[in-house]
Residue frames relative to the residue before (quaternion, step in Angstrom):
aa qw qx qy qz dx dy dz
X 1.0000 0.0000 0.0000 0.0000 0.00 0.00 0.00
X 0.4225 -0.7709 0.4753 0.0365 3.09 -0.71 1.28
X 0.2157 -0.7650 0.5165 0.3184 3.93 -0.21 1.28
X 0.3763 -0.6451 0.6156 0.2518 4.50 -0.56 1.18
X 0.6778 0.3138 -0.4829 0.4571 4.57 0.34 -0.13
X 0.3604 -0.5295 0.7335 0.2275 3.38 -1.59 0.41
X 0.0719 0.6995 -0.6685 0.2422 3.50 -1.21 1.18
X 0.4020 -0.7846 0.3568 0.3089 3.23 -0.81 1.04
X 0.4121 -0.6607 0.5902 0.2129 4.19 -1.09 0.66
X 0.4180 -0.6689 0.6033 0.1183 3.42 -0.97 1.35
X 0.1805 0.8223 -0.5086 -0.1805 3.59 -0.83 -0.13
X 0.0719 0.7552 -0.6266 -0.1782 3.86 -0.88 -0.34
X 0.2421 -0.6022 0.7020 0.2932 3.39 -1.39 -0.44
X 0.5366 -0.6067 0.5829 0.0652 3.10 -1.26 1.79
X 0.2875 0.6578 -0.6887 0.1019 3.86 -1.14 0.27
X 0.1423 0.7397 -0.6281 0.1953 2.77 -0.95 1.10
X 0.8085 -0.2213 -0.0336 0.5443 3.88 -0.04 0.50
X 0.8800 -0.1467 -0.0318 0.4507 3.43 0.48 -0.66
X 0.5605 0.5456 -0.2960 0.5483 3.01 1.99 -0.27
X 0.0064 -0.7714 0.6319 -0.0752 3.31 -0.82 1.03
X 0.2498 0.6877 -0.6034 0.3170 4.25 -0.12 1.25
X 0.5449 -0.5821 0.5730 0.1896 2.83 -1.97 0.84
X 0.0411 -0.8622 0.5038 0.0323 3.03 -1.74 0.81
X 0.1768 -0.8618 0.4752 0.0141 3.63 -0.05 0.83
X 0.1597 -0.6801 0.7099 -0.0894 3.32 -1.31 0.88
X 0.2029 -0.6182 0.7434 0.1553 3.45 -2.00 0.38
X 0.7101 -0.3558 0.3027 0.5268 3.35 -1.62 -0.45
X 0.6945 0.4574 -0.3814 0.4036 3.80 0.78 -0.96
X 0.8152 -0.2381 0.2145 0.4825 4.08 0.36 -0.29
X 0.9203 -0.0410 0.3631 0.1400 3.58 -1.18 -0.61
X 0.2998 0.8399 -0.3951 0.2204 3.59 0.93 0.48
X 0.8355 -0.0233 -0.0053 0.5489 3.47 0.60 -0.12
X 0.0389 -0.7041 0.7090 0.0005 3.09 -1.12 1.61
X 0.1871 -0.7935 0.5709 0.0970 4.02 -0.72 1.07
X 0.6593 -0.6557 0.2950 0.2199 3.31 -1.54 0.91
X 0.6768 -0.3433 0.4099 0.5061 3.96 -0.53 0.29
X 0.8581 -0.2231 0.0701 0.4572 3.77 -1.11 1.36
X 0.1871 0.5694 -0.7267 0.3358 3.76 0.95 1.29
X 0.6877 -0.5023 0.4809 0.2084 3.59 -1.81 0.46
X 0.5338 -0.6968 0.3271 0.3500 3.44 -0.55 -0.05
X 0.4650 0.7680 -0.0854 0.4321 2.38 2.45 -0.96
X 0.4593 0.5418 -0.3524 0.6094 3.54 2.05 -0.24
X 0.7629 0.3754 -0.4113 0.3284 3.20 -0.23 -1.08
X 0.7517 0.3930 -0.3627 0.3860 3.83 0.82 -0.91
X 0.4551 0.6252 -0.5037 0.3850 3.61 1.01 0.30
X 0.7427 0.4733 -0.1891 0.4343 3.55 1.16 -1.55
X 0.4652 0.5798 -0.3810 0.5498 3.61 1.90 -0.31
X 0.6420 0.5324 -0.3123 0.4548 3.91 0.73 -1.16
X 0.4938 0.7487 -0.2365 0.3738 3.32 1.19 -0.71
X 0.8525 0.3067 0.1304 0.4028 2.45 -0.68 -2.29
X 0.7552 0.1190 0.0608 0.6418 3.92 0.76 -1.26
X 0.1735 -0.7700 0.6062 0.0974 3.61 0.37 1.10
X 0.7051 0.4922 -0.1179 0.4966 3.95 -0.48 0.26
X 0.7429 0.5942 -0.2056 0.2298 3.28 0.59 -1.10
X 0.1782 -0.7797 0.5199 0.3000 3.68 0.29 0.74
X 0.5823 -0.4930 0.5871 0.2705 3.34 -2.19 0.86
X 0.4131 0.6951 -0.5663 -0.1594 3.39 -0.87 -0.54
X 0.5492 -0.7067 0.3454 0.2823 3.73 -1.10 0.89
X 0.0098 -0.8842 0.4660 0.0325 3.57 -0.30 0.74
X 0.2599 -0.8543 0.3998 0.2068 3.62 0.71 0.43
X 0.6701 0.4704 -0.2749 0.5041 3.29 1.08 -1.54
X 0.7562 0.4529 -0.3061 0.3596 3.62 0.55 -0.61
X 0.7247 0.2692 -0.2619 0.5776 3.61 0.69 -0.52
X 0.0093 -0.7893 0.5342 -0.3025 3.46 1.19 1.54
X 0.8838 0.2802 -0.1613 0.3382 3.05 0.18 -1.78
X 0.4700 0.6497 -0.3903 0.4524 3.75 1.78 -0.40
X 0.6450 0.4130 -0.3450 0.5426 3.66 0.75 -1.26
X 0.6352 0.4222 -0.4260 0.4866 4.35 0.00 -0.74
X 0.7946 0.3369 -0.4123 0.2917 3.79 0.07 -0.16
X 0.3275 0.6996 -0.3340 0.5401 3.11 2.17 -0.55
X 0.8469 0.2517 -0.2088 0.4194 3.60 -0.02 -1.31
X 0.6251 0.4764 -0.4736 0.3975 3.39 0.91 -0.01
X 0.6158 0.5170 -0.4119 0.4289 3.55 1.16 -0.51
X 0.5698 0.6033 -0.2733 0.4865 3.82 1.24 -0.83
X 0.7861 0.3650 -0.2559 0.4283 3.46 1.25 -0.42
X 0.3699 -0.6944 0.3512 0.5076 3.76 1.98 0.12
X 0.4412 0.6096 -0.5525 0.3586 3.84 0.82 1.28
X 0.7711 0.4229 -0.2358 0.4134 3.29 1.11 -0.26
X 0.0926 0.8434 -0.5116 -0.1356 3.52 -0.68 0.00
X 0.7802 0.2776 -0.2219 0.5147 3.48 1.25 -0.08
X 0.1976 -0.7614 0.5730 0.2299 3.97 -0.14 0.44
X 0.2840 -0.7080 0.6450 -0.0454 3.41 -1.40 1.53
X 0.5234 0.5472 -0.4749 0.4485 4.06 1.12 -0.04
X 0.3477 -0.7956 0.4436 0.2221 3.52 -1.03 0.39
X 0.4057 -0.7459 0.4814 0.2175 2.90 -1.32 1.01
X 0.2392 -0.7067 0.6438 0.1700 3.18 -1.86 0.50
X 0.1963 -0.8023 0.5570 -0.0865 3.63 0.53 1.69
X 0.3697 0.6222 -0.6807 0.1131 3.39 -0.89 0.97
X 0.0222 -0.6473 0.6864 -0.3308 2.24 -2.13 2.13
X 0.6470 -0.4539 0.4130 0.4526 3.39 -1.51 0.10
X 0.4351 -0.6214 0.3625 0.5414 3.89 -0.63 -0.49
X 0.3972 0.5463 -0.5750 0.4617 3.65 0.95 0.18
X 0.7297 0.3462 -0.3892 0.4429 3.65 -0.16 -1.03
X 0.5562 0.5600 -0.3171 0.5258 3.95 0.50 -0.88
X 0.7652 0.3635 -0.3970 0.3533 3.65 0.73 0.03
X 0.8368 0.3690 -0.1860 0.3592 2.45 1.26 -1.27
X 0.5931 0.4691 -0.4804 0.4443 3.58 1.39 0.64
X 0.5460 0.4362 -0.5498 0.4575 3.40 0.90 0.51
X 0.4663 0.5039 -0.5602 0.4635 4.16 0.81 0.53
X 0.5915 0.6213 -0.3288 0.3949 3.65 1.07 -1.00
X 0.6343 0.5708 -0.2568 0.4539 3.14 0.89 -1.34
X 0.5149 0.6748 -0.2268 0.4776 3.48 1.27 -1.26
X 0.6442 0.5288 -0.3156 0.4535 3.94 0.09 -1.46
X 0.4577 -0.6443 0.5713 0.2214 4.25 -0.81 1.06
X 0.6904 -0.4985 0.4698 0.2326 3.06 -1.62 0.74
X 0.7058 0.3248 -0.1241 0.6172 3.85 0.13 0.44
X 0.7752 0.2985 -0.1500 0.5361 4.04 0.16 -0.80
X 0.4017 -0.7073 0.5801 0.0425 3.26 -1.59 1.15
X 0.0860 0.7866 -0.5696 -0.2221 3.73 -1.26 -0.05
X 0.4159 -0.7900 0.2926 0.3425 3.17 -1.12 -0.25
X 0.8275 -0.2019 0.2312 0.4702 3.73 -1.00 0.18
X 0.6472 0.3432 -0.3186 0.6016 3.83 0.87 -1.10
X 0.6007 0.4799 -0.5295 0.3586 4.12 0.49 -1.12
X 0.7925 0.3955 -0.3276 0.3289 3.58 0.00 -1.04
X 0.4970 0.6517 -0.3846 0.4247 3.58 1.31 -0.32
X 0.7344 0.4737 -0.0805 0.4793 2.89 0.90 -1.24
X 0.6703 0.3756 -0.3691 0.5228 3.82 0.92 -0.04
X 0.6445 0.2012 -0.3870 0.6280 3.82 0.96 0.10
X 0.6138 -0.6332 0.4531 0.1299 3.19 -0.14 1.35
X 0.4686 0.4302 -0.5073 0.5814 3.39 0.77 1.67
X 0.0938 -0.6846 0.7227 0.0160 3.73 -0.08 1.38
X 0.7120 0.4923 -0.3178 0.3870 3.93 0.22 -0.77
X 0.7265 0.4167 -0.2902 0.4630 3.56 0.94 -0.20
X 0.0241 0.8304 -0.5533 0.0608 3.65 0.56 0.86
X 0.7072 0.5421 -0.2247 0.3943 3.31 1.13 -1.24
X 0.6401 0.5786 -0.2934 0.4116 3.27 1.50 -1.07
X 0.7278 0.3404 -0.3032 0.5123 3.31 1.04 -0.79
X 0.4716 0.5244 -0.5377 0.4620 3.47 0.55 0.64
X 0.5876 0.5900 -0.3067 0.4610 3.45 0.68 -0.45
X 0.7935 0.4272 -0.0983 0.4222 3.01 0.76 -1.22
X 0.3704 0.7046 -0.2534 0.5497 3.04 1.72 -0.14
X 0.7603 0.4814 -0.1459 0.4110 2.77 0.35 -1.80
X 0.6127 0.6186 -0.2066 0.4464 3.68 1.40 -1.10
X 0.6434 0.5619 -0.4294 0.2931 3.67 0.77 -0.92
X 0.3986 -0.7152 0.5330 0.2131 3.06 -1.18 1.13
X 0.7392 0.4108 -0.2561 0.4682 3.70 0.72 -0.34
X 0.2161 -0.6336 0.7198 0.1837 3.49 -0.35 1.69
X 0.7154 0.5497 -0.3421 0.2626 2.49 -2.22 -0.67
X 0.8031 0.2892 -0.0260 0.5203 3.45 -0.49 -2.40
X 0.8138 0.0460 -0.1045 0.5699 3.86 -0.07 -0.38
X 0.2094 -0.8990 0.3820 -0.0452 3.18 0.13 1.98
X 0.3649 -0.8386 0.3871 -0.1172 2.84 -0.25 1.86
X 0.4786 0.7739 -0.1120 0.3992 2.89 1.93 -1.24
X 0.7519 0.4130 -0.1128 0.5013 3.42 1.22 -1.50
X 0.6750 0.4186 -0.4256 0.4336 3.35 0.86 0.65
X 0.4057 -0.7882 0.4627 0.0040 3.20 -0.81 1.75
X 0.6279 -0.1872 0.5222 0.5459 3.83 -1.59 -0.42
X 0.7338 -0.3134 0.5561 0.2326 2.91 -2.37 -0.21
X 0.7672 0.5217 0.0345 0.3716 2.61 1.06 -2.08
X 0.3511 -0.6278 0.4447 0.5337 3.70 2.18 -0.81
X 0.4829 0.7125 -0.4246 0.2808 3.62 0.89 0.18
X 0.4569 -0.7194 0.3356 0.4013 3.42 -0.65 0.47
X 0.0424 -0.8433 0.4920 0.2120 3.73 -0.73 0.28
X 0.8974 -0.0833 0.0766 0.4264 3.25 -1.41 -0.42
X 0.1585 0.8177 -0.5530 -0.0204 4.21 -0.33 -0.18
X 0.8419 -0.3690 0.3101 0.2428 3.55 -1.00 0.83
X 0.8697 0.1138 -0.0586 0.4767 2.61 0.18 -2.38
X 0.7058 -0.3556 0.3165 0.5245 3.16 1.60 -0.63
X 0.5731 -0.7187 0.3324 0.2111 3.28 -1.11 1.04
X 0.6397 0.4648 -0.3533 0.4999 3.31 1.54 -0.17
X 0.4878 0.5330 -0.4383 0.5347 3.62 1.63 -0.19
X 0.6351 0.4807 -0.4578 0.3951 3.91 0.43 -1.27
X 0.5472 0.5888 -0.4126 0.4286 3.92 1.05 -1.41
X 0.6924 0.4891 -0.2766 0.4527 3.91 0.04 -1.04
X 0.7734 0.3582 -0.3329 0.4035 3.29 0.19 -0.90
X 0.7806 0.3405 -0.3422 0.3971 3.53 0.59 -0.83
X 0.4883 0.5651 -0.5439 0.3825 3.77 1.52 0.02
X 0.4964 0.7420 -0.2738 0.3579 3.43 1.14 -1.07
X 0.5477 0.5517 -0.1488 0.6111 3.57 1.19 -1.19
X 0.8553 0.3620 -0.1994 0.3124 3.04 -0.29 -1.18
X 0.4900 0.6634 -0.2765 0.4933 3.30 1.61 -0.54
X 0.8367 0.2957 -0.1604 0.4322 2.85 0.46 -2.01
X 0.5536 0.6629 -0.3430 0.3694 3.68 1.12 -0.05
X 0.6518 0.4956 -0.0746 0.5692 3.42 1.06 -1.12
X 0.5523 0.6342 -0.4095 0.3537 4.05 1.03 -0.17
């Protein structure tokens, strides 16, 4: 679902020990968190998307407070993010990353759990998809949803990002 106002997109690029991704924000919160050495060229594809029209422009001081909760979570200080998001999506996808959002700091589920909490046991595939759609790694953790089996699957930024984050968890859970 395509946002129809043109508004302007914040952006920075996060670095911080090894993790180095772009991040973007509007006036309402949060909209895009991007994967470890993805191009920049991603984010302005998902801008072309999402906000057809919309001009980038870098703003460091603003997407301040998005990148400090990032690095506090990147540093096991953080487990819950309090900056707001500006999710935009269909209301299937809007559901099912607000079940994501839902999953605890430290614990995983799987493709059928989240099906099955927005009351759509038959759509497993859909909410994979949607999965697959969230624009906000990281913040609406996507990461914590596994196989049936606990197997890893498929992830945005990648499977060696999904691997990090949930070792990252588990670390910072278990201390």
């Amino acid at each position: 679902m395509k946002t129809t106002q043109v508004q302007t997109l914040f952006w920075s690029q996060l670095t911080d020990q090894d993790w180095n991704l772009y991040i973007c924000a509007t006036e309402k919160g949060l909209a895009y968190v991007g994967s470890p050495a993805w191009p920049f060229a991603d984010l302005e594809a998902w801008a072309g998307r999402r906000f057809p029209g919309s001009p980038l422009v870098r703003d460091e001081g603003r997407m301040k407070p998005y990148a400090a909760e990032l690095t506090e979570y990147f540093h096991g200080r953080r487990q819950h993010f309090t900056v707001p998001f500006d999710l935009q999506g269909t209301p299937f996808q809007l559901a099912v990353w607000e079940a994501l959002c839902a999953i605890p700091f430290g614990q995983t589920r799987s493709y059928s759990d989240i099906a099955q909490q927005i009351r759509k046991p038959s759509a497993v595939r859909a909410v994979g998809a949607a999965i697959g759609a969230n624009p906000l790694l990281v913040t609406v953790p996507c990461h914590r949803v596994l196989g049936k089996n606990g197997a890893l699957t498929g992830y945005r930024g990648g499977l060696e990002m999904k691997t990090r984050l949930l070792a990252l968890e588990k670390q910072t859970f278990y201390k």
